[in-house]
C-alpha positions as CSV (number, residue, x, y, z in Angstrom):
1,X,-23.9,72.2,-93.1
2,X,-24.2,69.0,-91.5
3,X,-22.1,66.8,-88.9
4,X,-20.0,63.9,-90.3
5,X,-19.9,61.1,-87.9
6,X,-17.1,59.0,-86.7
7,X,-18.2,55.7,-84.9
8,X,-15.3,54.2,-83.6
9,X,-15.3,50.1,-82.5
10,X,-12.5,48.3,-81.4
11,X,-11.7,45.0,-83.2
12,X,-9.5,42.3,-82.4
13,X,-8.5,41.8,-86.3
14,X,-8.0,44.4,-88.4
15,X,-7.5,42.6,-91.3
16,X,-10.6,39.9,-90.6
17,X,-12.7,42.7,-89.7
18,X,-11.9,44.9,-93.7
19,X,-12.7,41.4,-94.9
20,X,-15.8,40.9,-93.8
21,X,-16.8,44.4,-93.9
22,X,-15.6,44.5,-98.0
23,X,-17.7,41.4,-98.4
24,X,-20.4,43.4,-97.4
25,X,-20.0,45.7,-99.9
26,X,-18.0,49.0,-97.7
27,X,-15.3,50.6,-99.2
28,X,-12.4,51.9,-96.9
29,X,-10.3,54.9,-97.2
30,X,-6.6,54.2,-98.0
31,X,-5.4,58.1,-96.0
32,X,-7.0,56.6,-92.7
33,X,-5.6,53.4,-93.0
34,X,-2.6,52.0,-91.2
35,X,-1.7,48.7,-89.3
36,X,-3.7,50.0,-86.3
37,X,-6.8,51.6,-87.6
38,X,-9.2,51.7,-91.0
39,X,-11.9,54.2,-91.9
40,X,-14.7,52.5,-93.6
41,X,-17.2,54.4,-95.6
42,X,-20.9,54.4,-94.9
43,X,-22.0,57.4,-96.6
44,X,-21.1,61.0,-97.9
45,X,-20.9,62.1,-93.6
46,X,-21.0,58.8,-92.2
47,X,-17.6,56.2,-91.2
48,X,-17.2,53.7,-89.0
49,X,-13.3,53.5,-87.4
50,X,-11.9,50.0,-86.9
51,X,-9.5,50.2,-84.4
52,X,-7.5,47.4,-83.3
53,X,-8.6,47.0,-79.8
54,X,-5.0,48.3,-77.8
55,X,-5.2,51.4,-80.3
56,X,-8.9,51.8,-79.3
57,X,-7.7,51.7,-75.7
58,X,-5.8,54.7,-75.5
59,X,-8.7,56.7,-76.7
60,X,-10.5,56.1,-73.0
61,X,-9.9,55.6,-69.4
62,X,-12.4,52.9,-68.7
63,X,-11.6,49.7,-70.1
64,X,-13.0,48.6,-73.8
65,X,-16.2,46.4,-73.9
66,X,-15.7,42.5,-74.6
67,X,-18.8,43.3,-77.5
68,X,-19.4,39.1,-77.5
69,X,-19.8,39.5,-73.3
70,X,-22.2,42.5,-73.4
71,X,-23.8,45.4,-75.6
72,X,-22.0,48.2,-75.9
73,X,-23.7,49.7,-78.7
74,X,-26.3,49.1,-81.8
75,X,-25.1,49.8,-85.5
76,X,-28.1,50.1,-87.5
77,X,-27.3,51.2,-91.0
78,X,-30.1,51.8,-94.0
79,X,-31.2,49.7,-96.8
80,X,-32.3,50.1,-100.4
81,X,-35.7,47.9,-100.2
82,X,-36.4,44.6,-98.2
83,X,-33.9,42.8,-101.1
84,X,-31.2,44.9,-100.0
85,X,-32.2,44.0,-95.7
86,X,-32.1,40.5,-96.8
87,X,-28.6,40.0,-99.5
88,X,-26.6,42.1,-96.6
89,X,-27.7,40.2,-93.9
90,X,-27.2,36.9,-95.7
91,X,-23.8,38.4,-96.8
92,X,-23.2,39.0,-93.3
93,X,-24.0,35.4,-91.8
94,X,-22.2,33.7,-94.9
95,X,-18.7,35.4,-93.9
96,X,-19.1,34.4,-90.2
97,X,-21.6,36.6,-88.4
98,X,-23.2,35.2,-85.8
99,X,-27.3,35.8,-86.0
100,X,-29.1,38.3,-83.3
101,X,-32.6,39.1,-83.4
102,X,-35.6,37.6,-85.4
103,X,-36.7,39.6,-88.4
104,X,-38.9,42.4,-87.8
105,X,-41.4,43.4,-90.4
106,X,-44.3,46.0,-89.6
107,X,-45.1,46.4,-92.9
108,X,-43.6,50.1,-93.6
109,X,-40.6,48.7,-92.2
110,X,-38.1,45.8,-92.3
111,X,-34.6,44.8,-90.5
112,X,-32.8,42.4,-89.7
113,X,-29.7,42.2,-87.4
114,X,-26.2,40.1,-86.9
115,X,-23.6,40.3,-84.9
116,X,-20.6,41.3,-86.5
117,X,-16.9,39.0,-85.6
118,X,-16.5,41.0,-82.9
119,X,-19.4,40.9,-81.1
120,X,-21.0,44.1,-82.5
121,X,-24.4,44.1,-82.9
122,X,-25.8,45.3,-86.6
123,X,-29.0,46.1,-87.6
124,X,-29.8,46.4,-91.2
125,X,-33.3,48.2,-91.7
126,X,-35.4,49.9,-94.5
127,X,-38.4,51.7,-94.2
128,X,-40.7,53.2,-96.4
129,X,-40.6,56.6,-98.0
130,X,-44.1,57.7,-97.1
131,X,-43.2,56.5,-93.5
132,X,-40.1,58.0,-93.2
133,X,-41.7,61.1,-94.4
134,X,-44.3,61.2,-91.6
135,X,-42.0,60.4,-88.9
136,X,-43.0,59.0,-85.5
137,X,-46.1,58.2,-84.3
């Protein structure tokens, strides 16, 4: 059996972070959800906990990251095809993500990247079965 995963991130707006994140296409699960804190589906083991940033606090001693100041973590998430690198990232910078890094295409593989409202950085990648199948160099 595999791990799930819980990334937690602190955000300054719970409700301006669910809509940007729905606009994106993530769904969100209504029995983690309060005033404080949202899961957001990624996949079957994967979720992503917004936390309002004083909630997030109490989680750790050291004091929470201003994301816009510094990187304090990279989010890459998969994609479909290039199309699907692309309409999410377009998506993204639409409903008021800031842009990152320049496109990277190698060919096998594709991403993109944008910083979330936030400050969090995204990448957005896809890469080819074959590729993927072969792993590292």
């Amino acid at each position: 059996m595999g791990r799930q995963m819980f990334l937690n991130l602190p955000v300054k707006d719970l409700d301006r972070s669910v809509d940007f994140f729905t606009r994106l296409g993530f769904t969100f699960d209504p029995h983690f959800t309060d005033e404080k804190a949202t899961r957001m589906i990624v996949g079957p083991e994967v979720s992503v906990m917004l936390l309002v940033e004083e909630f997030f606090a109490t989680f750790t001693l050291t004091p929470v990251a201003d994301a816009s100041a510094s990187t304090e973590v990279i989010v890459a998430v998969s994609a479909e095809d290039r199309e699907d690198v692309d309409r999410l990232v377009d998506t993204a910078l639409a409903h008021g993500a800031g842009r990152a890094r320049d496109t990277e295409d190698h060919g096998f593989m594709y991403g993109r990247s944008f910083v979330d409202p936030d400050g969090h950085l995204w990448e957005v990648v896809w890469m080819s079965a074959e590729a993927a199948a072969q792993g590292p160099p």
